[in-house]
DOMARNU-258689 format. One line per 10 residues: their letters; for each residue x, y, z of C-alpha. Coordinates in pm, 1 decimal. Last residue first. Layout:
REM residues N
a	X:Y:Z  ...
***
This chain:
REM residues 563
xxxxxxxxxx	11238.3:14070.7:19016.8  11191.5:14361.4:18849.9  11571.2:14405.9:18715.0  11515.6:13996.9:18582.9  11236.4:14097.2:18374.8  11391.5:14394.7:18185.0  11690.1:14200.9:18096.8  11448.3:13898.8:17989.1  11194.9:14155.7:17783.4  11560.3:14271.8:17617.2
xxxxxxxxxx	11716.4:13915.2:17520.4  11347.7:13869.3:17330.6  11380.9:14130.7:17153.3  11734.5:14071.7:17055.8  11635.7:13741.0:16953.3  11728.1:13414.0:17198.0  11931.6:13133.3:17052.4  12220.2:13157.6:17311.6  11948.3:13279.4:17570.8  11774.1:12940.6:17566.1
xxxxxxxxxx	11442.1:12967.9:17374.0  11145.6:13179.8:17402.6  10900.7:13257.9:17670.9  10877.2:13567.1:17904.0  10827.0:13430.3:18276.9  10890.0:13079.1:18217.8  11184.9:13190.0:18011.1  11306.2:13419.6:18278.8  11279.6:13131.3:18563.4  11459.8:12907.0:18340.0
xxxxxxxxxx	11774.2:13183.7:18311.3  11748.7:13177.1:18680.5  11755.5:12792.4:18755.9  12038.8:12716.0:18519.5  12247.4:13057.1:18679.5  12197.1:12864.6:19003.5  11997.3:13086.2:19284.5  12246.0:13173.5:19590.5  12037.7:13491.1:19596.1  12265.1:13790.1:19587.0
xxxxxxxxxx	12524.2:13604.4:19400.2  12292.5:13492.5:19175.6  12064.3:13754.1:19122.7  12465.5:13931.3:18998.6  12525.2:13675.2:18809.8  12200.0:13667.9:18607.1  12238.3:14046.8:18576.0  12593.3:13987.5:18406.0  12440.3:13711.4:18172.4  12196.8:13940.8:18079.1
xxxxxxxxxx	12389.7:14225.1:17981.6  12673.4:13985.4:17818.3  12323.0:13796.6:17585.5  12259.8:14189.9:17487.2  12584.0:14251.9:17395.1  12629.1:13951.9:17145.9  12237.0:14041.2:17012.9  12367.7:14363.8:16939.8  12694.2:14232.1:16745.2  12483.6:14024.3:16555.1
xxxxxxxxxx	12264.7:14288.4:16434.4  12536.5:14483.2:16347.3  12686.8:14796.8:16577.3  12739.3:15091.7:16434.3  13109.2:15201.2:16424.2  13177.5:15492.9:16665.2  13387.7:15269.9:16911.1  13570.8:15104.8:16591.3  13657.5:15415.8:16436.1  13816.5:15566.0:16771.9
xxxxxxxxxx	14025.2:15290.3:16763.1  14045.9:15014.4:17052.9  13988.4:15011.2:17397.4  13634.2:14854.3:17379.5  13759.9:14541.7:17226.4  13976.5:14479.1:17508.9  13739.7:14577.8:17773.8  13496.9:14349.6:17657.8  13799.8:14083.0:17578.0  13837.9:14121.3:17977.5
xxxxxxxxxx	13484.8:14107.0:18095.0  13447.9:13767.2:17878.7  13703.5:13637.3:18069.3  13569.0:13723.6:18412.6  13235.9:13543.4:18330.4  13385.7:13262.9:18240.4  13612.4:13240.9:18539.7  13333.8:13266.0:18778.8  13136.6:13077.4:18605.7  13350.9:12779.9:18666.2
xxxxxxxxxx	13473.6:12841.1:19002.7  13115.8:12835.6:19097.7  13112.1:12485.0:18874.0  13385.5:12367.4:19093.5  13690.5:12350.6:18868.4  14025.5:12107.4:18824.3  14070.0:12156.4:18373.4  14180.2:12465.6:18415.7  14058.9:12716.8:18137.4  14353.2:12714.5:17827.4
xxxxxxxxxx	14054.5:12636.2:17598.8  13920.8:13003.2:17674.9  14220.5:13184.0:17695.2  14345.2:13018.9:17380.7  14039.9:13174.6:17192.6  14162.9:13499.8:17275.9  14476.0:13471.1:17173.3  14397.4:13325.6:16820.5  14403.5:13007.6:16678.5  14018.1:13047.5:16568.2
xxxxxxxxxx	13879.1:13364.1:16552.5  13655.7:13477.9:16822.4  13345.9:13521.7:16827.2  13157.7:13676.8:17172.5  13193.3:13512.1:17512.0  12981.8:13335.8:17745.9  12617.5:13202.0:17710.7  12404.9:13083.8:17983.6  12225.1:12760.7:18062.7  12484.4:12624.4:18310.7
xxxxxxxxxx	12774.8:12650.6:18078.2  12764.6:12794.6:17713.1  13035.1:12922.3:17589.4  13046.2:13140.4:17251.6  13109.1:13185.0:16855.8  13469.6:13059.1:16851.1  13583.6:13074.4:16498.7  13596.6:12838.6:16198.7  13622.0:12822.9:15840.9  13455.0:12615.3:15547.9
xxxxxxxxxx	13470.9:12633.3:15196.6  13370.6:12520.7:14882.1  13202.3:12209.9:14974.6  13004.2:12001.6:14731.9  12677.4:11926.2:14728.3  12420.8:11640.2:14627.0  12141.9:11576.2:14830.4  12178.6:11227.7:14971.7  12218.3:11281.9:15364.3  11844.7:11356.1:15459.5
xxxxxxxxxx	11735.6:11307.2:15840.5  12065.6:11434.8:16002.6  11976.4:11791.0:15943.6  11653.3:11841.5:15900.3  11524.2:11838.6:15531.8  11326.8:11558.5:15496.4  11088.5:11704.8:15768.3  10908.5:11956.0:15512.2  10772.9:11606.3:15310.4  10668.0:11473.6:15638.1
xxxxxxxxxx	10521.5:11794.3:15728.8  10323.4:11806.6:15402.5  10204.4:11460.0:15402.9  10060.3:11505.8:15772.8  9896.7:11849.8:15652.3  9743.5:11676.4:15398.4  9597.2:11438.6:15631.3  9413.6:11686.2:15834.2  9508.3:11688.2:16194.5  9292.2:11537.4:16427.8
xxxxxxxxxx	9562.1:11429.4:16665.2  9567.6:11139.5:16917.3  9727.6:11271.7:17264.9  10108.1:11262.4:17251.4  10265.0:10938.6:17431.8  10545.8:11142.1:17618.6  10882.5:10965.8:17765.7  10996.5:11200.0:18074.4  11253.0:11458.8:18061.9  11458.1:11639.8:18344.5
xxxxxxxxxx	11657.6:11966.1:18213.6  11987.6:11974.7:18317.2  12127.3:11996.3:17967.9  11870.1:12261.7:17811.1  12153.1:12510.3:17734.3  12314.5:12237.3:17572.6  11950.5:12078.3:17357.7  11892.7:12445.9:17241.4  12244.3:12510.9:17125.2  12229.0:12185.2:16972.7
xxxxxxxxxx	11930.3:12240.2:16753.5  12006.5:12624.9:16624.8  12348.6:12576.6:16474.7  12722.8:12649.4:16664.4  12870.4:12335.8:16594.5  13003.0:12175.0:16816.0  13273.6:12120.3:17123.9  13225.4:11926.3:17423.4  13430.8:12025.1:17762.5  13412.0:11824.1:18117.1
xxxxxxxxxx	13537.5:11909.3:18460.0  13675.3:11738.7:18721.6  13684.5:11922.8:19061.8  13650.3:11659.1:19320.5  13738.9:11336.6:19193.2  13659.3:11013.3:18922.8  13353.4:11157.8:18750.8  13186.8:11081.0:18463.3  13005.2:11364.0:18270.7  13193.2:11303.8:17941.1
xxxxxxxxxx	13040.5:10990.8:17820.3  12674.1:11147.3:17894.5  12708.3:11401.4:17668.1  12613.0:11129.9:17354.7  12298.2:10966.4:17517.6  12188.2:11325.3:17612.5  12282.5:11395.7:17246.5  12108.1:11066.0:17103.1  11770.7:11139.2:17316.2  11714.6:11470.5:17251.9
xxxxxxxxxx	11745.5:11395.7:16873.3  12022.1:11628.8:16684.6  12183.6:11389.0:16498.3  12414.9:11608.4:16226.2  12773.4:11460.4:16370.5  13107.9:11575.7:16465.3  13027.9:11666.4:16823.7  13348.4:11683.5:16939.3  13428.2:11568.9:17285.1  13699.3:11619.3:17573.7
xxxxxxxxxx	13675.5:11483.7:17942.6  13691.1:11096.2:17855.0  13897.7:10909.0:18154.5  13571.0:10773.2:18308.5  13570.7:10550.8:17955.7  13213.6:10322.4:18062.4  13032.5:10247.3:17760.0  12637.3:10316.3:17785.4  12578.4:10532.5:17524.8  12734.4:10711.9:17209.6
xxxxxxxxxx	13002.5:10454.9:17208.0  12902.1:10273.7:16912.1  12772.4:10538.1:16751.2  13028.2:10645.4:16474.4  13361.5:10667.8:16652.4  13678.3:10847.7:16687.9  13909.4:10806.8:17003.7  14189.1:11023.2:17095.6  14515.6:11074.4:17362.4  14559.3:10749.4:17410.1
xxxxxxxxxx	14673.9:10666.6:17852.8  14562.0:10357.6:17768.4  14333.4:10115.4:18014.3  13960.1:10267.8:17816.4  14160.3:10261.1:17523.3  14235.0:9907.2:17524.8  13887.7:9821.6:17659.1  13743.2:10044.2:17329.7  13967.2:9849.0:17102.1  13857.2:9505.7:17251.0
xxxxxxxxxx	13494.9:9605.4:17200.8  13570.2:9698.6:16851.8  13733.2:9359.1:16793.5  13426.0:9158.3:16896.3  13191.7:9393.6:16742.1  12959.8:9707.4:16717.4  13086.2:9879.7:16452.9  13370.0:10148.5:16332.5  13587.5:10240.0:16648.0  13875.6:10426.7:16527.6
xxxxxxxxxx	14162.1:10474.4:16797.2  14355.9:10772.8:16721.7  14712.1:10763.7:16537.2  14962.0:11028.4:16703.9  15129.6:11345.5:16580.8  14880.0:11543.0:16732.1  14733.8:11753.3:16439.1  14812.9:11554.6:16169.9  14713.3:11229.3:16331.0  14360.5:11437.1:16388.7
xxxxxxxxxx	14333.2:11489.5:16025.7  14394.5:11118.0:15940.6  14175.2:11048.7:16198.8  13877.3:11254.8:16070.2  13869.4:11123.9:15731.8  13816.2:10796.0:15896.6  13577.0:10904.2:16102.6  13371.2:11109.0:15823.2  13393.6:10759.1:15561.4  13261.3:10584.8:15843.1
xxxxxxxxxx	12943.8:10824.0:15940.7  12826.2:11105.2:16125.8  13097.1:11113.2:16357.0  13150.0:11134.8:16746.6  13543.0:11266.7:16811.9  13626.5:11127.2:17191.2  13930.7:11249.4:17394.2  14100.9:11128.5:17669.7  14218.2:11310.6:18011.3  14501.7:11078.2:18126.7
xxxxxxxxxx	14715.3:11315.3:18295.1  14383.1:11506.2:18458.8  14529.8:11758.3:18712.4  14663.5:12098.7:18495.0  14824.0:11990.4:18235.5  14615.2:11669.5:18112.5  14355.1:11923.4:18062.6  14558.3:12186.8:17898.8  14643.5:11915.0:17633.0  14274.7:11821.2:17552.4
xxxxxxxxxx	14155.0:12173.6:17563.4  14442.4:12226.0:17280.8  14366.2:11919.0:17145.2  13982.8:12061.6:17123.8  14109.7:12356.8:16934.6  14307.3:12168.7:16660.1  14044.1:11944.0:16586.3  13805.9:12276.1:16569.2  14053.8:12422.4:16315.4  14009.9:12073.6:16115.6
xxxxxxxxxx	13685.4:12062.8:16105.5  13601.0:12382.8:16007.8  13864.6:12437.6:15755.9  13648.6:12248.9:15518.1  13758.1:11898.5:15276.0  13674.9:11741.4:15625.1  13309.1:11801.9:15600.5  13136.0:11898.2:15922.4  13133.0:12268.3:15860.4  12942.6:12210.8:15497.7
xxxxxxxxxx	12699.0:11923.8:15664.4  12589.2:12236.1:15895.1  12568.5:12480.7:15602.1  12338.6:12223.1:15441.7  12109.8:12160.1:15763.1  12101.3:12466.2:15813.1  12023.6:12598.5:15465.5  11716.4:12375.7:15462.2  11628.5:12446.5:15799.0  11572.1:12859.0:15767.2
xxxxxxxxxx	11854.4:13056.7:15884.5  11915.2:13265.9:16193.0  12304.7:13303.0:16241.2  12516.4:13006.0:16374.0  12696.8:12917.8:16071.2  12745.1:13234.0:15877.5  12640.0:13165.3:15463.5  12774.0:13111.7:15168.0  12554.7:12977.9:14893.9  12700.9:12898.1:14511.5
xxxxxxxxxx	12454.3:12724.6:14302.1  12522.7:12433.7:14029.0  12158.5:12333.4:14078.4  12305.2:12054.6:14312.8  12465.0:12290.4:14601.6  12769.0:12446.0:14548.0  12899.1:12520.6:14874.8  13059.2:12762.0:15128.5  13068.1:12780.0:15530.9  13176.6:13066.3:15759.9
xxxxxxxxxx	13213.3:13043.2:16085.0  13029.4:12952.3:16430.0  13170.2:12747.8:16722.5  13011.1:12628.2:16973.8  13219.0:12567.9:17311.5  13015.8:12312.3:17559.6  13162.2:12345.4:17912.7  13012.7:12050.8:18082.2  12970.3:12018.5:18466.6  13131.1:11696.5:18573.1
xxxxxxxxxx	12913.1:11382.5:18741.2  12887.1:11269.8:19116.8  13007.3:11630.6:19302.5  12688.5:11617.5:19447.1  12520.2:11926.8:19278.1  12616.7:11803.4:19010.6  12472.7:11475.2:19053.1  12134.2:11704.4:19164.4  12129.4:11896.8:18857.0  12220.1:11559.3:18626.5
xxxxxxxxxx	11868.3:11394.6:18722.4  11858.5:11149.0:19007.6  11483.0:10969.0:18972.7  11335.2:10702.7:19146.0  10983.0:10498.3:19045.3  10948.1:10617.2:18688.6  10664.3:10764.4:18553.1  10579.5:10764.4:18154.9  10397.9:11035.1:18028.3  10039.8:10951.3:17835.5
xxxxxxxxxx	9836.8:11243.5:17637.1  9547.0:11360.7:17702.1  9699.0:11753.8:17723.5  9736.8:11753.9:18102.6  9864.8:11404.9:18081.8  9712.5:11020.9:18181.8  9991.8:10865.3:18364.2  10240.6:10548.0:18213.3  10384.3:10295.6:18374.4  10709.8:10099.7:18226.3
xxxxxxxxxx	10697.6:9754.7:18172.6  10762.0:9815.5:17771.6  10857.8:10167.4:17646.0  10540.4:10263.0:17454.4  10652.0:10385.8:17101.7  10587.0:10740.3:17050.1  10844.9:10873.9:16903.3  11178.4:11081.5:17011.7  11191.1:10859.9:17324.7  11225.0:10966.0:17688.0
xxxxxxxxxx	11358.3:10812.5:18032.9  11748.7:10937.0:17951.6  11990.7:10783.0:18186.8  11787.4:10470.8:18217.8  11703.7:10140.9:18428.3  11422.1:9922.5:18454.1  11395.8:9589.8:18736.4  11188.9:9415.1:18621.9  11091.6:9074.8:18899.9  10955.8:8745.9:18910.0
xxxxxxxxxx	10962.1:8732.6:18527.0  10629.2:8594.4:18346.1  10594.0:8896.8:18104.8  10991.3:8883.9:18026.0  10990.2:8722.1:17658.4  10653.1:8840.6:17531.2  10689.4:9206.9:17675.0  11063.2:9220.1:17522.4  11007.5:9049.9:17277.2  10714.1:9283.4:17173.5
xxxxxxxxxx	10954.8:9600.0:17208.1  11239.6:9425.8:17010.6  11010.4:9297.5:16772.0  10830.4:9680.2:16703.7  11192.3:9821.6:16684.6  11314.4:10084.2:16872.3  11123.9:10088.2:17144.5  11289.7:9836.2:17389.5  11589.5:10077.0:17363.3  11407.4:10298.3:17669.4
xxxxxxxxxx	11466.9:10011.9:17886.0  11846.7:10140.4:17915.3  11934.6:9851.8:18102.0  11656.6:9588.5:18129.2  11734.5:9354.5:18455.3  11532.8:9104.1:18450.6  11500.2:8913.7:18792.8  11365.8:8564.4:18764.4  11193.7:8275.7:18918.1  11320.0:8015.2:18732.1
xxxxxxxxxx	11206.1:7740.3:18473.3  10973.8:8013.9:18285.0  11238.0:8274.8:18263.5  11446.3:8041.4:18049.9  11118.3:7937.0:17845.3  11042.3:8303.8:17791.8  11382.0:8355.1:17692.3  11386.8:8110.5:17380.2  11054.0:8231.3:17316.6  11160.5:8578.0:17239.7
xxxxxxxxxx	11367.0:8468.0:16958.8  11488.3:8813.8:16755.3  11325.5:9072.0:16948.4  11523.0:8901.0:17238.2  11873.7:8858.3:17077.3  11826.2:9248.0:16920.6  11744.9:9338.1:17298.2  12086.7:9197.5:17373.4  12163.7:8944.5:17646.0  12336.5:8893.5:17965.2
xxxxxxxxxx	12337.7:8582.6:18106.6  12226.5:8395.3:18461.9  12324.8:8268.4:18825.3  12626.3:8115.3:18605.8  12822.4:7754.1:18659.5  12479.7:7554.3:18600.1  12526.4:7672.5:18228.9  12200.3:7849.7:18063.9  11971.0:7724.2:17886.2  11856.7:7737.6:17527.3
xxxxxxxxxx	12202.4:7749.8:17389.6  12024.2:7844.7:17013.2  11980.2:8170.9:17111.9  12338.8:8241.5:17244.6  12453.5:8318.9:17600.0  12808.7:8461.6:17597.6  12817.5:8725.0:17843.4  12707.8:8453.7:18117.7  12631.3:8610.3:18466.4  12835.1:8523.1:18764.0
xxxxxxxxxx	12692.9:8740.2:19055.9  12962.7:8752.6:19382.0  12989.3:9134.3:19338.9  13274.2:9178.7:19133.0  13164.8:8869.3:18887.7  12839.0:9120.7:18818.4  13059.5:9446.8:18712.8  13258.3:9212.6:18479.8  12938.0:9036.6:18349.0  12789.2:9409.9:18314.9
xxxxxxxxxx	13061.3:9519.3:18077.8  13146.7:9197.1:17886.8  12721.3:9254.1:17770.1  12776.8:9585.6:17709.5  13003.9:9507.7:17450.4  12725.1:9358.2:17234.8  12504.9:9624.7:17223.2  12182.4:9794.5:17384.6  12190.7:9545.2:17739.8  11921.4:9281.6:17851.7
xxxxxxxxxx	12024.1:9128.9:18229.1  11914.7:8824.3:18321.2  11922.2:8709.3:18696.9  11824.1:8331.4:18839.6  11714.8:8230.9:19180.2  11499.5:8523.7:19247.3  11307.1:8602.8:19605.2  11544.3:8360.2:19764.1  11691.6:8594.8:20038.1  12029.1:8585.7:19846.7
xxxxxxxxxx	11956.4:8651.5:19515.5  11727.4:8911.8:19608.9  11962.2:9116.6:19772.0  12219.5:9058.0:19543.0  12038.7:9192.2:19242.0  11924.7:9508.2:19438.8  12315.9:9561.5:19485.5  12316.9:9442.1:19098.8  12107.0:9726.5:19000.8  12231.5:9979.1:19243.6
xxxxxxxxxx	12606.1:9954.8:19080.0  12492.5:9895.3:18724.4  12280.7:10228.0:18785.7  12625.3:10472.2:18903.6  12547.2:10826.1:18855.2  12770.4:10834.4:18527.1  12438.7:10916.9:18303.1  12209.2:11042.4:18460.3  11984.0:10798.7:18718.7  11602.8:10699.1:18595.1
xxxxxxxxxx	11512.9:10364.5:18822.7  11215.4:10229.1:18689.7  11038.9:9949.5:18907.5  10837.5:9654.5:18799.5  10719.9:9382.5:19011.9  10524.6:9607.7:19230.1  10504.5:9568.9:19618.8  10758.4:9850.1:19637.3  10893.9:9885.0:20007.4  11210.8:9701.3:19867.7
xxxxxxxxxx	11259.3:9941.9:19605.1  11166.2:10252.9:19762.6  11495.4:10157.6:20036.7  11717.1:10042.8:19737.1  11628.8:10407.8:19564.8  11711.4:10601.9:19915.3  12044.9:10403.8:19894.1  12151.0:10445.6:19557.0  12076.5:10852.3:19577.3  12328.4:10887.0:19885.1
xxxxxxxxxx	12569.3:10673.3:19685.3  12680.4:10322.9:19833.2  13013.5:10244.5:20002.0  13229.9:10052.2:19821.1  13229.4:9669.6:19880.4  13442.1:9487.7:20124.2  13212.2:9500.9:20412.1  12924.2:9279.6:20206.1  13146.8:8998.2:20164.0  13038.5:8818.1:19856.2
xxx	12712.5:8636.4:19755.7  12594.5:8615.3:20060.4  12458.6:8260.6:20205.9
***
């Protein structure tokens, strides 16, 4: 008998369909499902759910979710479809009430008592349902329990936004080919990556504005360093110019605060009323520093989200329904929490993993209509200018080959990894100063814009963008307002025209050159920016164009007039 009325739900997504059909002509018990984030994997999971409830394939469903709110989340998804799943399943409850077709767990509650769910999955021929499977790996229990637990399950049914790991922990029921290099990379069973949801209107593109400045400390020798965020420096002084910017004793933070209300505002002006805002910290102390600056700025308290609780996950639910302006948090909402209504982020935080930012970027993409678009603002260092312009790149979990590296060499790039940012908090250091200023846009792989000071014209013609844009419409509009401070700045004093240009003033015209050929190949092609700049780093190697050298910037402009 079904479930629920099959006519009354919402139609399904091209991509859901075409994965149900390679699911059901699968004769494997395991099947990774990779979908971006905001593509809609619940949905297909518990439509595949249904239709194995009711042709008696499974007779029981357990889903395994990151956190504890995710658990409310996919009961309340489940109860919509005719599937009553228990959020509140406990260890020591050994089975489950007649009155559910299963529970949702956590992979902590698994790694911590696998047996308990072996038994359950035992007495009933099970579907598992492992959402973001790539968590399995984070702890040797969890990934054991997981295996130990779930080995005897009818069905697995993986899921993940981001199919990769920053280690090399095998992600549990999930198949793995032989590399080029001897290594192993995992292979999932259906893929969506962000290009094509963009391309289908399903998720936002994603403006990310990176802002440079100047940042000031004392480090713990009694030193004074000052430095340009954004400029070519070795890893030690990023990551301590980048921990400078973040502080909120700086002007950095608070001038980018006051920038990404703007955005914020200008959204909910032109088509998204209830645009909300998330600030993603390094730490407690940070977030709460961070609200009392942001009640400054906007006159209103934000929602602080601290932990992973009961109360936290009826803070998030208020927000979610609100019409708030702000949210901070620490990580708790860095994946899987559903807030369509965020379009505006700040990066507050040194992670810098692959993983965490796609994790991160992903609560912006959402979205609810035609047009929608998405803006993240950080800090204009090395790492996450690299992982933006890389945004629609597809990524697969790698198993590197076995190294013979000496073991000196091991101890010495442990020792040299201390000092990435994110990895070593304790140094001591105290800020001295920290400003901001608008270093450039990057959307779709290129870079827009040269620095701009913070609160000035210029910069409000950037956050002032509207917030209802195709991505065409998008670049479009970039590209025009970078032509106009061009012509701006080259209308000024005779002085200023016949002033030698600095380094970083070369490398700013270069990366406008560029961008202006790319353009043009794609307006005479139909080519996506994304997919030419790729092509030019295939061709001549190097990083995205908003880290590129001058050098490099040149063999790309030289490239793309041959092709």
């Amino acid at each position: 008998m079904p479930l629920v009325d099959r006519e009354s739900l919402p139609p399904l997504r091209a991509w859901q369909r075409k994965a149900m059909v390679a699911y059901h002509r699968s004769v494997s018990p395991d099947f990774l499902a990779v979908a971006t984030p905001g593509a809609g994997k619940t949905t297909f999971a518990l439509r595949i759910a249904m239709d194995l409830l009711e042709s008696g394939t499974v007779t029981q469903v357990t889903v395994v979710a990151p956190t504890e709110h995710l658990k409310v989340q996919w009961a309340q998804a489940a109860n919509r479809v005719g599937i009553s799943l228990d959020p509140s399943f406990r260890n020591a409850d050994i089975h489950t009430s007649g009155d559910f077709h299963g529970a949702v767990v956590t992979y902590a509650q698994v790694g911590a008592d696998p047996s308990v769910h072996r038994r359950r999955t035992m007495t009933k021929s099970t579907l598992v349902i492992l959402d973001e499977i790539h968590h399995a790996g984070d702890a040797r229990s969890w990934g054991e329990g997981v295996q130990v637990a779930f080995s005897p399950a009818t069905r697995r049914l993986a899921l993940t936004g981001t199919p990769f790991r920053s280690d090399d922990n095998p992600i549990p029921f999930v198949t793995y080919d032989v590399d080029t290099d001897g290594g192993m990379r995992s292979r999932p069973d259906s893929v969506y990556g962000y290009t094509h949801a963009l391309a289908d209107n399903v998720v936002r593109p994603v403006l990310f504005l990176a802002y440079s400045g100047q940042a000031r400390w004392r480090n713990s020798a009694g030193d004074e360093l000052a430095v340009r965020l954004g400029e070519p420096l070795t890893k030690d002084l990023t990551a301590q110019a980048w921990r400078t910017a973040l502080d909120p004793a700086g002007d950095w933070i608070p001038q980018v605060l006051r920038a990404a209300d703007a955005r914020l505002n200008a959204l909910r002006q032109a088509g998204m009323p209830d645009a909300g805002g998330l600030v993603i910290a390094s730490d407690q102390q940070d977030a709460r520093a961070y609200a009392g600056l942001l009640s400054r700025v906007t006159g209103e308290s934000p929602v602080v989200v601290l932990s992973d609780d009961a109360g936290s996950s009826d803070r998030i639910a208020r927000f979610n329904e609100s019409d708030d302006k702000w949210m901070i948090a620490v990580r708790m909402v860095s994946e899987g929490v559903d807030i369509p209504r965020l379009a505006v982020g700040v990066y507050a935080t040194n992670a810098h993993t692959p993983l965490f930012f796609a994790q991160a970027i992903g609560r912006f993409v959402r979205s609810r209509r035609r047009g929608e678009t998405a803006s993240v603002f950080l800090p204009s260092v090395a790492p996450l200018l690299e992982l933006a312009a890389e945004l629609e790149r597809d990524r697969d979990h790698v198993i590197q080959p076995p190294s013979d590296t000496d073991p000196e060499d091991l101890l010495a790039e442990a020792q040299r990894q201390r000092d990435e940012p994110g990895s070593d908090t304790g140094l001591a250091r105290e800020t001295l100063a920290a400003t901001a200023e608008l270093d450039q846009v990057i959307f779709d792989g290129a870079s827009f814009g040269t620095p701009i000071q913070a609160g000035s014209p210029e910069e409000e013609e950037f956050l002032g963008l509207p917030g209802l844009l195709t991505p065409e419409q998008v670049s479009m509009l970039l590209s025009k307002r970078q032509a106009e401070q061009v012509t701006r700045k080259s209308a000024g004093t005779v002085t200023e025209q016949v002033r030698p240009q600095s380094p970083g003033e070369r490398r700013i015209a270069l990366r406008r050159r560029l961008n202006a050929l790319v353009a043009a190949r794609h307006h005479a092609t139909n080519v996506p920016h994304g997919k030419i700049h790729a092509e030019l780093r295939r061709i001549c190697g190097g990083p995205p164009s908003a880290q590129a050298s001058m050098e490099q910037l040149e063999q790309r402009i030289e490239a793309i007039q041959q092709l």
